[in-house]
C-alpha positions in Angstrom: 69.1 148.2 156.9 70.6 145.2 159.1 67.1 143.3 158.4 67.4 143.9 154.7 71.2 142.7 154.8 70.6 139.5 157.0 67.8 137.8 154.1 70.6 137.8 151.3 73.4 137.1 153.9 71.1 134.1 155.3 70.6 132.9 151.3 74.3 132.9 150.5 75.1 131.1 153.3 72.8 128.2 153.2 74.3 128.1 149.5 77.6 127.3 150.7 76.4 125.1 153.5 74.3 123.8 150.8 77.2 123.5 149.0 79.8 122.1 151.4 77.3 119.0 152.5 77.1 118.3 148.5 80.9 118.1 148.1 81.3 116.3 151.5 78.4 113.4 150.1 79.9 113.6 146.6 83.4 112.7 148.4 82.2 109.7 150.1 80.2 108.1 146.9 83.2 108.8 144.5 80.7 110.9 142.2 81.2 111.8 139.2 82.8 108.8 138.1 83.6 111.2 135.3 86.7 112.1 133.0 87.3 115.0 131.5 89.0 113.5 128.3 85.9 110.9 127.8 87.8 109.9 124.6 90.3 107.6 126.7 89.4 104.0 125.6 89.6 100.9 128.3 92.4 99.4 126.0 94.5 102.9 126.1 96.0 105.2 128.7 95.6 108.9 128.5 97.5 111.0 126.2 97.5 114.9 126.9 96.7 115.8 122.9 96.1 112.4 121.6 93.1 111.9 124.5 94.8 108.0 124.4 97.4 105.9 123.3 98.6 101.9 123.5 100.5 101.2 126.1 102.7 98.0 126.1 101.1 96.5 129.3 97.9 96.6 127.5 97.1 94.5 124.9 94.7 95.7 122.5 92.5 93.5 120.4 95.2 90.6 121.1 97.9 92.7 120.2 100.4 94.0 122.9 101.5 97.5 121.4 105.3 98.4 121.5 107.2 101.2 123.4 105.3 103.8 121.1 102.2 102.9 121.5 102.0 101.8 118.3 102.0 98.2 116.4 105.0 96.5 115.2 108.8 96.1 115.6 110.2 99.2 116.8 112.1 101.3 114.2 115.8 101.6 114.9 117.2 105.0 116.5 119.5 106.5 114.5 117.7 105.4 110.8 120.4 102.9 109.3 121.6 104.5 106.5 120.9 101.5 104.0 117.5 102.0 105.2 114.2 102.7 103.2 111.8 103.6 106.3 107.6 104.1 105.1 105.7 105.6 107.9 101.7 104.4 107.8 99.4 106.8 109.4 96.0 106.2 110.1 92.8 103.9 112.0 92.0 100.4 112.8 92.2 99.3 109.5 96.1 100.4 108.8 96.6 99.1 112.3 94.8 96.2 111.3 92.6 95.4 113.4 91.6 91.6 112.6 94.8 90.4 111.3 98.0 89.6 111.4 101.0 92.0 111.1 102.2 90.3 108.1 98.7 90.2 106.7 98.6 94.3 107.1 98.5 96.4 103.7 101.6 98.1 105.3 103.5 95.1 105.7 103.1 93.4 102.2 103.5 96.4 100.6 106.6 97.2 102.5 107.6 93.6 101.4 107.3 94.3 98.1 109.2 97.4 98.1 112.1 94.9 100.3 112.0 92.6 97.3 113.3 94.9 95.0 116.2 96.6 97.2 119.7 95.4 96.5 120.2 95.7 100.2 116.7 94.1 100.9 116.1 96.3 104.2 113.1 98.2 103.6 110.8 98.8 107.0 108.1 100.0 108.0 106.4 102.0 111.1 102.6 102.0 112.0 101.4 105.2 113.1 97.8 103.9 113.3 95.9 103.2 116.4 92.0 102.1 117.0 89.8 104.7 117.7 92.4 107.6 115.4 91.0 109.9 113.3 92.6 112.4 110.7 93.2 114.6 113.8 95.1 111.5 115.6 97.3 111.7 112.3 98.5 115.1 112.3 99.4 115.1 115.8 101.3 111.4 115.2 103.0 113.0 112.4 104.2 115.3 114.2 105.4 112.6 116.7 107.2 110.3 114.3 108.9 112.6 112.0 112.2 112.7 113.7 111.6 109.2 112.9 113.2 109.7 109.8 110.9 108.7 107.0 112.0 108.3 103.6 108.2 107.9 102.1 104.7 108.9 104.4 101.4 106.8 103.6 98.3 108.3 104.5 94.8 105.9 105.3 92.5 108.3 106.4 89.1 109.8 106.5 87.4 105.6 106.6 85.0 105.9 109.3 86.1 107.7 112.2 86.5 111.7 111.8 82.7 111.0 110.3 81.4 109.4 113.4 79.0 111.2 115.5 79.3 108.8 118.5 81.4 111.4 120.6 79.7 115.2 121.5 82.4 117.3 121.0 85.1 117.5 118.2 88.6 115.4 118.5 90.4 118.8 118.5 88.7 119.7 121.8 90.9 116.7 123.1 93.9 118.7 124.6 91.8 121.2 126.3 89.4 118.3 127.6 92.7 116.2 129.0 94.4 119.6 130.7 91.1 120.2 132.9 92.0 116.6 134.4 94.6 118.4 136.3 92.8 122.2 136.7 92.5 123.0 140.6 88.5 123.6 139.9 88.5 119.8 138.6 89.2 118.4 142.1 85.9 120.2 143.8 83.2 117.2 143.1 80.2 119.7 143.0 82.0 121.5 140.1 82.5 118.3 138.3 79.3 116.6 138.7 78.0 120.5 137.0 80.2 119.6 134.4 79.4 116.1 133.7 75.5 117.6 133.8 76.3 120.1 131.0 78.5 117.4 129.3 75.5 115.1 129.4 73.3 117.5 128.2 75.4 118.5 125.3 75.9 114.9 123.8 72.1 114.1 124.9 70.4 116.5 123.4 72.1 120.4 122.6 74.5 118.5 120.1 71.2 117.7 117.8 70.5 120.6 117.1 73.5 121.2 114.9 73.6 120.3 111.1 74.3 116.8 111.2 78.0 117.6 109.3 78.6 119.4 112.6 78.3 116.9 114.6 81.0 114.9 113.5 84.4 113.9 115.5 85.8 116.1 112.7 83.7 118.4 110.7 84.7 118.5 107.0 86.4 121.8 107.3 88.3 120.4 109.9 89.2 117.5 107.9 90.5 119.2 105.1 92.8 121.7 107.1 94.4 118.4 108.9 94.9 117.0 105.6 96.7 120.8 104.5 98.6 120.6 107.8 100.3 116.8 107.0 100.9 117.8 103.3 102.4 120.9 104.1 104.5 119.2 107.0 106.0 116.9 104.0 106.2 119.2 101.9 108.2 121.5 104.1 110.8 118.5 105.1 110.7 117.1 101.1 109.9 113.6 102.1 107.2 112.2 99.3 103.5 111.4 100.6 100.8 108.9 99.3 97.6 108.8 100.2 95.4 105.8 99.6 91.7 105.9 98.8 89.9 104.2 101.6 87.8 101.5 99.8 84.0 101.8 100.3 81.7 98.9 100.2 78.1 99.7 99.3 76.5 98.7 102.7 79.0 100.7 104.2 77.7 103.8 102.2 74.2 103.3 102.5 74.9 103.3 106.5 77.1 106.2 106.0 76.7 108.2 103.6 79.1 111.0 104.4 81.8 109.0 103.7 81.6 110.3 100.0 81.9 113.6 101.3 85.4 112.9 103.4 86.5 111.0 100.2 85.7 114.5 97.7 88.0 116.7 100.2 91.2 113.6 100.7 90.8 113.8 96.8 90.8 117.8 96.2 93.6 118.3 99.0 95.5 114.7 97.6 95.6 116.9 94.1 96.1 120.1 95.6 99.9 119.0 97.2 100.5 116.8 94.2 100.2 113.8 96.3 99.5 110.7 93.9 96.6 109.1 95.4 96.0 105.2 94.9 92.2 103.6 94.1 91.7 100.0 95.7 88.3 98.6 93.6 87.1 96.1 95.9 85.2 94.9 93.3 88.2 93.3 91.8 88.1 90.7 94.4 86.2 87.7 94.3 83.6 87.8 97.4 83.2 84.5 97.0 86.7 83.1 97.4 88.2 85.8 100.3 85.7 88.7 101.0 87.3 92.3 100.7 85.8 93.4 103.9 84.8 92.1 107.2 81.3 92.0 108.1 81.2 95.8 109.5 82.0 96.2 105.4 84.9 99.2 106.3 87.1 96.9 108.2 89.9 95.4 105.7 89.7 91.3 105.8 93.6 89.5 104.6 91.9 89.8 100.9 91.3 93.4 101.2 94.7 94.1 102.5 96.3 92.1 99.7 94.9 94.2 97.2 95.2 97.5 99.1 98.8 96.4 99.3 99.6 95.4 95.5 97.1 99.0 94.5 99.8 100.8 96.4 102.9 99.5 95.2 102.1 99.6 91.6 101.4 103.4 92.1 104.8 103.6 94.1 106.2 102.1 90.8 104.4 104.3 88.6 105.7 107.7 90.7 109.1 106.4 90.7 109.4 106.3 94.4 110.6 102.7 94.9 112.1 101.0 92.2 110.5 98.4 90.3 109.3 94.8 91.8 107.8 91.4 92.1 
């Protein structure tokens, strides 16, 4: 009985020897180099549910981003009451990336809406980031609605929730950021296991899913962030628009799913009786000012311009500024 108890008792413990000498030689190399959340970008800092976020000692893409995170002048805290506030949410492209601020759809189109104020004080707020998807949205509207916005813009579903770069799906982000600071996360061994079954997953395991599945965020999970900001507006009566990203044809011969994210911002955009505004790239002359930049998604100063006159003119139309230049 002993002799048959000793063999297991000797296998377990050269395991944790085994074990121990790993974590001690993993210690001393700093290995993994790996984070949990490996959605943080080298221009960001880590944000528990947003996996990252600007930070105003960082500039990103030239741009040094404000107390928020975000792009622009910061709003002021309380909301004047002469005050028309629009809140922007989406990607790189309402940031825009490429730019300037003044050249950004948001900021002509707020202009325009300025123009035609008696009191002339119309602002606006970016809740756009590089890297966001619809996902990065919902949770930023959540963020900015004691904010205080009078009217909510929506510029989603371009590139990003589409993009197959990641392994795992942007609403995996919280839980992927909270085992940064799980006691098993501090044993090396465990985390080099981890970034092995990590590797494998985006390497290979992830292939094996439909290629819709594979997405940042799956169309199902596309449409309910859509339902989740409409209904958030909805709930607190402020008006929402949502505007149509424009799509070049290169862009939709290298993506072609993009049609596919456009069909559900449509169906949910009519669904909540949000007016929905169409920017026809085609109405600008390539030759003069191209629409696009040469990644075709990316808005040039052109593109912006008419993204910016296509959404004031519906604002108009809906009655939700009043009329202007």
């Amino acid at each position: 009985m002993i002799r048959r108890l000793g063999r297991p008792a000797l296998v377990v413990g050269g395991l944790a020897v085994g074990l121990l000498l790993a974590e001690v030689a993993l210690r001393a190399l700093e290995l993994p180099g790996f984070d949990a959340c490996t959605a943080t970008a080298d221009y960001a800092v880590p944000d528990p549910v947003l996996g990252f976020r600007g930070d105003s000692s960082r500039p990103v893409v030239g741009v040094t981003p404000n107390a928020l995170g975000l792009r622009g002048p910061l709003p002021h805290q309380p909301k004047p009451a002469d005050e028309t506030r629009i809140l922007f949410l989406g990607d790189s492209t309402c940031w825009g990336l490429g730019v300037e601020l003044d050249e950004t759809f948001a900021a002509r189109a707020t202009a325009r809406v300025d123009a035609a104020l008696p009191n002339g004080d119309a602002r606006f707020v970016l809740g756009a980031f590089p890297g966001y998807s619809s996902y990065h949205s919902a949770v930023l509207l959540d963020r900015l609605m004691p904010l205080a916005p009078d009217l909510v813009v929506f510029y989603v579903g371009a590139r990003n929730d589409g993009d197959r770069a990641r392994y795992y799906a942007d609403a995996d982000i919280p839980a992927r950021q909270a085992r940064v600071s799980a006691a098993w996360h501090q044993l090396h061994v465990l985390r080099a296991f981890e970034a092995g079954y990590d590797f494998a997953w985006g390497s290979l395991l992830r292939k094996l899913r439909p290629a819709p599945q594979q997405a940042r965020v799956p169309l199902d999970a596309f449409r309910a962030n859509l339902q989740r900001m409409a209904g958030r507006l909805r709930e607190a009566g402020v008006p929402g628009v949502v505007v149509l990203p424009p799509i070049s044809p290169a862009f939709e011969r290298e993506e072609p799913a993009v049609r596919d994210y456009r069909r559900v911002l449509e169906a949910v955009a009519a669904e909540y009786a949000l007016p929905v505004v169409f920017v026809d790239p085609g109405n600008v002359d390539e030759a003069d000012a191209p629409f696009f930049f040469d990644d075709h998604f990316h808005l040039a100063p052109a593109g912006h311009a008419a993204t910016a006159a296509a959404l004031h003119a519906v604002l108009v139309r809906e009655r939700l500024v009043p009329h202007g230049p």
